[in-house]
N, C-alpha and C positions, 0 to 999 in steps of 0.2 A: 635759596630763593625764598622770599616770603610770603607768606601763607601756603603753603606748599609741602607737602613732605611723601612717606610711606604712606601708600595707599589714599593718596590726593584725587582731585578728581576736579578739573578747573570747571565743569560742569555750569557756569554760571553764579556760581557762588560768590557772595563778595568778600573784601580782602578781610578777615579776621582781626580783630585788637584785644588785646588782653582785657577783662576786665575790673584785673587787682592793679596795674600799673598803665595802663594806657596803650603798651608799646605793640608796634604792627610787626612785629617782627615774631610769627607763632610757627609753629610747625603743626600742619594739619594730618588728623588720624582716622581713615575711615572704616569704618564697621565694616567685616566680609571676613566670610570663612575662606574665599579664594584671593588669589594675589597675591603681592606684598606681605601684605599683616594679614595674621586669622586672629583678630580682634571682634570683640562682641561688643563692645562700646566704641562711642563717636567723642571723640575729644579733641583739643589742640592744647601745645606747649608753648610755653610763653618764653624766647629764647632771653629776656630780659630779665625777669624775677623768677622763670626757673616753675610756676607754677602748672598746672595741669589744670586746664577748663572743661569737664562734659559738657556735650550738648543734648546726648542721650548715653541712658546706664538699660542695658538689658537685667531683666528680672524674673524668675522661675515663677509656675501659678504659686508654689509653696512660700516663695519671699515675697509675692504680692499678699499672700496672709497672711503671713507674719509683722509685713512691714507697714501694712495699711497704706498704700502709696495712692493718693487720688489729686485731680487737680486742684492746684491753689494752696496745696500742704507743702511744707518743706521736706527739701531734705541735704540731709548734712552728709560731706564727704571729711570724715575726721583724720582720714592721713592726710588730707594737704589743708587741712581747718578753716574747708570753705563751705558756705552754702548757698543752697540754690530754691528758687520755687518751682514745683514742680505744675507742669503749663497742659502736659497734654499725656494719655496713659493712652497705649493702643495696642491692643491682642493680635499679633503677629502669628501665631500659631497653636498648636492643644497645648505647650507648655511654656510657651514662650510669651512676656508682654514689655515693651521699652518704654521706656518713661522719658520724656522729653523734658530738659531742664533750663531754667533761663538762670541763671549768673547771680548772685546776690553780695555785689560788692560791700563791708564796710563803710555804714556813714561816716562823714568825718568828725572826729569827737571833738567834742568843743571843753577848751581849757576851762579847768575847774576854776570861779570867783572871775571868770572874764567879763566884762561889763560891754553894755554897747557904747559907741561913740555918742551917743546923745544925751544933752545934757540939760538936768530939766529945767523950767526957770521958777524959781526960789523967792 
């Protein structure tokens, strides 16, 4: 089923699309020590290019110092060599803080020497 998966939650949520390849076809993962998954992150899998998208990464007060994590910073996820801006940080508990992440697809790179179609007059 798409958008859909382990520890889904049709909750209102709208349908998911990848956003390294476009495709609607994701499997959703939701944060919770109970249920399905005992998963501390919010992600979906993109059953098309195989990628994993956070929406939120749980973080310790110790990796919030280490890591410096505030809004508007990035932050890179180097096993799947993606990155994202980080949107929103919220203290969930004495040791606990999530970082809320929006997507940071790859511009499209423009061919090296391409020229535009216009042509000037001479």
């Amino acid at each position: 089923m798409v958008g859909t998966g382990p520890g889904s939650d049709s909750g209102g949520n709208a349908e998911r699309h990848c956003p390294w390849c476009g495709s609607p076809a994701t499997t959703f993962v939701s944060r919770g020590y109970t249920g399905p998954t005992d998963e501390t992150n919010q992600y979906f899998t993109c059953e098309g290019c195989g990628r994993t998208t956070f929406e939120l990464v749980a973080k310790t007060a110790r990796e919030m110092r280490l890591g410096r994590f505030k809004p508007g910073d990035f932050y890179q996820d180097r096993a799947n060599r993606t990155r994202y801006q980080i949107s929103r940080v919220l203290r969930v508990g004495s040791n606990e803080f999530l970082i809320y992440l929006k997507p940071l697809p790859p511009a499209e790179k423009r061919r090296v020497g391409a020229t535009d179609d216009l042509e000037s007059p001479i």
